[in-house]
N, C-alpha and C positions, 0 to 999 in steps of 0.2 A: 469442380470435384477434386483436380489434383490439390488449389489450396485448401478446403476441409483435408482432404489424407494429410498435409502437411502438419495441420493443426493439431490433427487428431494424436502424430506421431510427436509430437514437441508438449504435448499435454500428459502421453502417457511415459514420456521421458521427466516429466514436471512430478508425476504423484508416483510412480513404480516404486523410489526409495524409500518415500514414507511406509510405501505398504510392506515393504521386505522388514525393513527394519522393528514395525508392528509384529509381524508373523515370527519372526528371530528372537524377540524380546519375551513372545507368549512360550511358543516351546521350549526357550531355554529356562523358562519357569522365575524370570527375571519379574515378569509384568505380565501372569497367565488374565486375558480376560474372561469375568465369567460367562454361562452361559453359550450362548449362538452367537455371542457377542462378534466374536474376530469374523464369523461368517456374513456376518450382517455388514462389518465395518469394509470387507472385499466389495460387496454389492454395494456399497455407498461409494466407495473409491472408486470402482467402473461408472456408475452413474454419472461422481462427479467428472472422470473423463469424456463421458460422452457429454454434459453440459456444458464445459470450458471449453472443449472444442467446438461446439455450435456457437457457443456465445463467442468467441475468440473471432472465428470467420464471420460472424453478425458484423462484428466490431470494422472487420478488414472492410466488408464488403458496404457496409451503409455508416456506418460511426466516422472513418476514417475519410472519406469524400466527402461528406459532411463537412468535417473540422476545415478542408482543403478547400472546398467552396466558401466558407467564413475568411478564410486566410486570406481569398483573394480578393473578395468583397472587401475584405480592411485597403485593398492597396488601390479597389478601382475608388472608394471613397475618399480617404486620405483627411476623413475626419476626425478629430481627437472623442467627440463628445460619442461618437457611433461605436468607435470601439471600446474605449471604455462601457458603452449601455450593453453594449453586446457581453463585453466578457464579464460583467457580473451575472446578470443574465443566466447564461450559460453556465458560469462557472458553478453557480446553484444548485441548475438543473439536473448539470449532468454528476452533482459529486454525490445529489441524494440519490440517484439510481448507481451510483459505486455500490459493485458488491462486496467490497471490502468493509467500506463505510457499514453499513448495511448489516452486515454480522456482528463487527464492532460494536454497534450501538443497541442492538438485539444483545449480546452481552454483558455490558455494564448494564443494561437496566435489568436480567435478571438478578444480576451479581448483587444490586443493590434494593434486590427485593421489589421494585417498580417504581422505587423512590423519584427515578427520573425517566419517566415514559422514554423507548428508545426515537420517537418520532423530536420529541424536544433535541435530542440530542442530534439527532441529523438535521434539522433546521440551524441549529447556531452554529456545527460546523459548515454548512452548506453555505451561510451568508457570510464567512469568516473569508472561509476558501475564494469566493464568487470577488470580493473585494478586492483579495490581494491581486489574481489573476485579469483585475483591470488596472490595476496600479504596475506590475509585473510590466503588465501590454505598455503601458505608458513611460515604464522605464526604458522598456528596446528599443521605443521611438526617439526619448529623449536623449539617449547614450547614455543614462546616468549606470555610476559604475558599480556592478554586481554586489561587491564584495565591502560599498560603504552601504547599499541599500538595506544587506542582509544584516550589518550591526546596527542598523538601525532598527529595524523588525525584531530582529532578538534583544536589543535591550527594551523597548518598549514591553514584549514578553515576559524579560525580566522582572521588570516593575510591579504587572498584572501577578507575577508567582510569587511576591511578597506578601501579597494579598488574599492567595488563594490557598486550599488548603491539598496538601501531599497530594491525595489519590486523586484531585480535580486535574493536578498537572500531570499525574501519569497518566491518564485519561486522554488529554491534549495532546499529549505528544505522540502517546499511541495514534492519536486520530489523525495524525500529520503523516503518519506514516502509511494510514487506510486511505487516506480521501485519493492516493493516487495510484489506481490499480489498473488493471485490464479497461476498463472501461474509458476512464479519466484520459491515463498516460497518451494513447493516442493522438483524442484533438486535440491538448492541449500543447502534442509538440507541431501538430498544423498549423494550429493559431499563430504558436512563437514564429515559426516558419514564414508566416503571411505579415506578419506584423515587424519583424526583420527587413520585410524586402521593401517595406512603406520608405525605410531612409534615403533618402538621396545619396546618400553615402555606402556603398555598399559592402567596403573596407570589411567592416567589423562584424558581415551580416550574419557569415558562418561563425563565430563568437557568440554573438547576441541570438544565436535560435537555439542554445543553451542556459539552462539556469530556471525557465518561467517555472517548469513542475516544480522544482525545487521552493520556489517563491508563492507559489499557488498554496503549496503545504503547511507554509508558516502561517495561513491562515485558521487552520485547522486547532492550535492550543489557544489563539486569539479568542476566537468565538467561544472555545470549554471556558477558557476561565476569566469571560466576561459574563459566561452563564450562573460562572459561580460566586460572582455578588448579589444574581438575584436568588439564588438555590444555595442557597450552605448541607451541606453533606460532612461536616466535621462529626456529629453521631451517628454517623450509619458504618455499621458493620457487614462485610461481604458475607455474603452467603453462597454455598456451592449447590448446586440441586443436580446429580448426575443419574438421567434418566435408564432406568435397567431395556434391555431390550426385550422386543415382542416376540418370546419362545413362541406362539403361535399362528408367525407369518413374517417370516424374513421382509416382506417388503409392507408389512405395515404401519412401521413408523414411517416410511418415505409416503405412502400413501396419503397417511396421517398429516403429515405436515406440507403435503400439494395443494390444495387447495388453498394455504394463508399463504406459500412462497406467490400463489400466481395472481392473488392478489393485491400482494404487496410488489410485485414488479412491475404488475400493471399499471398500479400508482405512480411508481418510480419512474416507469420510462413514458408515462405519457406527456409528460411537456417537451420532452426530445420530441417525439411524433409530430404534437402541435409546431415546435419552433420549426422543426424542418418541413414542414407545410407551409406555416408564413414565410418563412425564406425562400422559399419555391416561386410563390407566387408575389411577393414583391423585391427581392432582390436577383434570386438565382436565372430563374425560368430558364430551366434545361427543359431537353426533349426528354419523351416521356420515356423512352427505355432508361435512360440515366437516372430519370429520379424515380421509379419502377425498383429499379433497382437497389437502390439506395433504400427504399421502403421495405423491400423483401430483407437486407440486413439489418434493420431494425427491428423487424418480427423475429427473426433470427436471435437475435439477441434477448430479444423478450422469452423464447423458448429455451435458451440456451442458460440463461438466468434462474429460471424457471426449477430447471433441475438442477440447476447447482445448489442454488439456497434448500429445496428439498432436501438432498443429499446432506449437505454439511447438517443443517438440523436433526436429521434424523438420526444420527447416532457417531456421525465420524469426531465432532468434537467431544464428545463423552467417552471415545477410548481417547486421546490426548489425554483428558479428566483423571481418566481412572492409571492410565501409566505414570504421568506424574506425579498423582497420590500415591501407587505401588512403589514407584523410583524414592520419594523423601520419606517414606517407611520403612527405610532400611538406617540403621543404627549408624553406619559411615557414611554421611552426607557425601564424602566424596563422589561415588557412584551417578547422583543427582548432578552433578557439575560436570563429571565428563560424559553424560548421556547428553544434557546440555547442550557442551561443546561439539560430542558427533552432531548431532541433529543440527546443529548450527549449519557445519559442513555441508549437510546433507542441503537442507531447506534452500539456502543461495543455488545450488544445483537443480533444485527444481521449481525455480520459478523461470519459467520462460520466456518475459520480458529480460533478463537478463540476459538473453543468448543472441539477443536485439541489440542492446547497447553495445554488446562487446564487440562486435561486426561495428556498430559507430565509431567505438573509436580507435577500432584498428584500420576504420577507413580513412578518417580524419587526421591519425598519426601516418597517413599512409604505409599504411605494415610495420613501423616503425617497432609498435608495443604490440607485439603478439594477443589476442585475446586468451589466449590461453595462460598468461603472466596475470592476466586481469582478472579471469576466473578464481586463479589460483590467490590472489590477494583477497577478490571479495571473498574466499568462502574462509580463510583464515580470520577475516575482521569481523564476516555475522557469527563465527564459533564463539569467537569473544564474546562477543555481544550473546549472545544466548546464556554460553556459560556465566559469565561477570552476573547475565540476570537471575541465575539459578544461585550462585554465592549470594546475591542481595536478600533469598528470599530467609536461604538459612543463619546468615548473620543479619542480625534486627537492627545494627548498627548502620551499617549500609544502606543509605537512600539515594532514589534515583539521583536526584542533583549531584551528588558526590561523582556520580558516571559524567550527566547532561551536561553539568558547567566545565569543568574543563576540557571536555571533549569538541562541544561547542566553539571553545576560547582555542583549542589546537585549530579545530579546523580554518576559524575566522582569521587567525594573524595566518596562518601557510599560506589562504587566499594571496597576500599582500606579494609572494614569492614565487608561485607558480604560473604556468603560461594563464590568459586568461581563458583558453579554450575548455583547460582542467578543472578551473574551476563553475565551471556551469554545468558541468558532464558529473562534477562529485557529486552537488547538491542534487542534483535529475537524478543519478544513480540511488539516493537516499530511496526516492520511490519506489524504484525500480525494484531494489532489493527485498523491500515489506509487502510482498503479494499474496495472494489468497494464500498460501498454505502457511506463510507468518501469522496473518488474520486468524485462521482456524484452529489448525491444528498445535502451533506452537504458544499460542496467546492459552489454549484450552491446556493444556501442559503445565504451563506455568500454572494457573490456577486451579489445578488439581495438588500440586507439588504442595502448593500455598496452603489448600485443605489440609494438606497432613499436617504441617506443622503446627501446634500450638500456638505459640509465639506469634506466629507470622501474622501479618492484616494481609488478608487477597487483596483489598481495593490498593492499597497502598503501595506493596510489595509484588502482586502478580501482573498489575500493569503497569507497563512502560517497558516492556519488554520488543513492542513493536519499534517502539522511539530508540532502544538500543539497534536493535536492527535496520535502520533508518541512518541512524547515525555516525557507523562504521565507514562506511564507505566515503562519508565526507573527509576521511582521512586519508583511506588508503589509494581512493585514487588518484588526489595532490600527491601522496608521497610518490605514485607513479610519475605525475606531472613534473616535481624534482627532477627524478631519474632522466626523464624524457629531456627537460631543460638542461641537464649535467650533460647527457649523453651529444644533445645537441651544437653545445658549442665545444665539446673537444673534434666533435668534427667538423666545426665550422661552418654546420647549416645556419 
């Protein structure tokens, strides 16, 4: 019970600013929503608190033993071909019950009128992801080194976005930043964890049980824009569809859309269920309160899912929608760029893996880097990153690449300079930072903004907003890495 209160309080510290900053933007008649709207978007914010908190402790209590029991199976095996099967496998299973994923891909497909069912669209990032994170695995074992494997993944990237068209890659990139959320981030630093300790060498191990998320992710624009030589999407124009609320029953919409959330989680999490039953009974065989247990946070998880994708549907990303569109209907663009930028601020503050890593690597610098210096750099790099995506939308000039390529090209040569601890903890914090409320409410902002404008293409221009936010961090916490290596040898550690 005390870990749900814990949960419970670290979720309602995760959504509380969205929702002030909603209620402050309506009465100060900046972004009034119509109707029962803003009363409706309260009861979906409480909802979604009460779901991410159940699904959060699901995650703790059955996700996260899970990954831990995998981890340790790789080291009592010590076979190359076992963990590779497993982590594709896995990494499949567990990226299409991502509820990030999950929303994402239920987004572009309305966006694009159903042009590409969102189930295609979670299948080819789910095989994309599932691949790298057995090559990831294969690279911890083998020591091959982070920061040639990632220029190798991203120029191969490269080559694929020659070929693909704009909004296929904002798509990707976005998706690179969904596939690893609450759900994902977890096992997949169990796995690193498990798969680290297989070396005989144990030197490097706290090094190499950073970087997998990060690597897992780049599989995510692999698979969009391998999809998009069999799918061209060069004439499809985005479309917004921003549903009015039900003046006659605050909880109708949520009601309304129960039913297909708990069918579609059902789907999603039942190969977790199956795999962690086959693993019970041929590799794990715990005693039965342990995997009892383990069962009961998977149903957890299923219930906690459950109402959050409720919630989100029902109406909290349609005020995003409509404040966006309010925000770039105003005559001075500027306004749209520093709402932008606050929300940027805000959004890294409330996402709650965040408040995870930063404890990592003020325990890993041993107190060295204050988490609080880390907070404070993340939330100035996603401000950028939000605002920069909100300038992109109003200047037509500005394409994402002009952000992705040299932002990319910073972070990949800093790798060649910074400890190697930094850089596995940048590319993991990429995840870290694009969490549910980037997924919903900020991706939903953007392509409401995008509605207003004329000019603007949504598909083109409102995604890739999560891939900004994803991608800040790969800078700012090598730039911390610097500091940390500056700091380190004037004292002589």
């Amino acid at each position: 019970m005390n870990v749900l209160l814990k949960k419970f309080r670290e979720v309602i510290t995760a959504i509380s600013p969205i929702v002030i900053l909603v209620i402050i933007l309506h009465f100060a008649g900046i972004a009034p929503l119509p109707g029962t709207l803003l009363f409706q978007f309260i009861l979906d914010a409480l909802a979604i608190i009460l779901g991410l908190s159940i699904l959060l402790f699901g995650i703790e209590v059955g996700v996260l033993p899970f990954g831990e029991h995998l981890g340790a199976s790789f080291i009592k095996s010590n076979k190359m071909w076992y963990v590779i099967a497993v982590g594709i496998i896995l990494g499949f299973f567990i990226n299409i019950a991502e509820p990030d994923l999950q929303v994402l891909a239920t987004q572009v497909s309305e966006v694009m009128g159903g042009y590409i069912p969102s189930g295609i669209i979670l299948v080819a990032v789910s095989l994309g992801t599932g691949v790298m994170l057995a090559l990831g695995i294969r690279r911890i074992v083998r020591r091959f080194p982070l920061n040639v494997f990632f220029i190798i993944i991203f120029g191969i990237t490269g080559v694929l976005a020659l070929y693909s068209s704009p909004d296929m890659l904002a798509i990707g990139f976005d998706a690179s930043g969904a596939t690893t959320g609450a759900l994902t981030v977890p096992l997949v630093l169990a796995l690193s964890a498990g798969a680290a300790a297989m070396k005989k060498d144990n030197l490097s191990a706290e090094e190499d049980s950073f970087g997998l998320v990060g690597i897992m992710s780049t599989g995510a624009p692999l698979g969009i824009l391998i999809l998009n030589m069999f799918i061209k999407t060069d004439n499809i124009v985005g479309v917004l569809e921003i549903h009015e609320a039900d003046t006659g029953s605050l909880l109708g919409p949520f009601l309304a859309h129960l039913p297909l959330a708990a069918a579609d989680s059902f789907i999603a999490l039942l190969p977790v269920f199956l795999l962690l039953i086959i693993f019970q009974v041929v590799q794990f065989r715990l005693r039965y309160k342990a995997f009892a247990r383990m069962l009961r946070g998977l149903i957890l998880t299923y219930i906690g899912l459950v109402i959050f994708l409720a919630s989100v549907n029902a109406g909290f990303m349609d005020v995003g929608n409509i404040i966006g569109h309010s925000l770039a209907g105003y005559e001075n663009k500027a306004i749209l760029v520093s709402l932008g930028f606050l929300l940027g601020m805000l959004v890294i503050l409330t996402e709650p893996a965040v408040y995870i890593l930063t404890h990592q690597i003020e325990n890993i610098t041993n107190g060295y880097i204050k988490r609080r210096m880390v907070l404070a750099t993340l939330s100035i790099g996603v401000a950028f990153a939000i605002g920069l995506s909100m300038l992109r939308i109003v200047i037509p000039e500005l394409q994402l690449w002009h952000y992705i390529l040299p932002g990319f090209a910073i972070a990949l040569a800093m790798s060649f300079f910074v400890p190697r601890v930094f850089v596995g903890i940048a590319f993991d914090s990429g995840a870290v930072a694009s969490g549910p409320m980037t997924a919903t409410f900020v991706l939903a902002f953007a392509q409401g903004a995008s509605d207003a404008i004329e000019y603007s293409n949504m598909l083109t221009d409102s995604f890739g907003v999560i891939a900004m936010v994803a991608m800040t961090p790969l800078i700012t916490l090598q730039v911390l890495g610097l500091f940390y290596k500056i700091k380190s040898r004037k004292s002589g550690v």
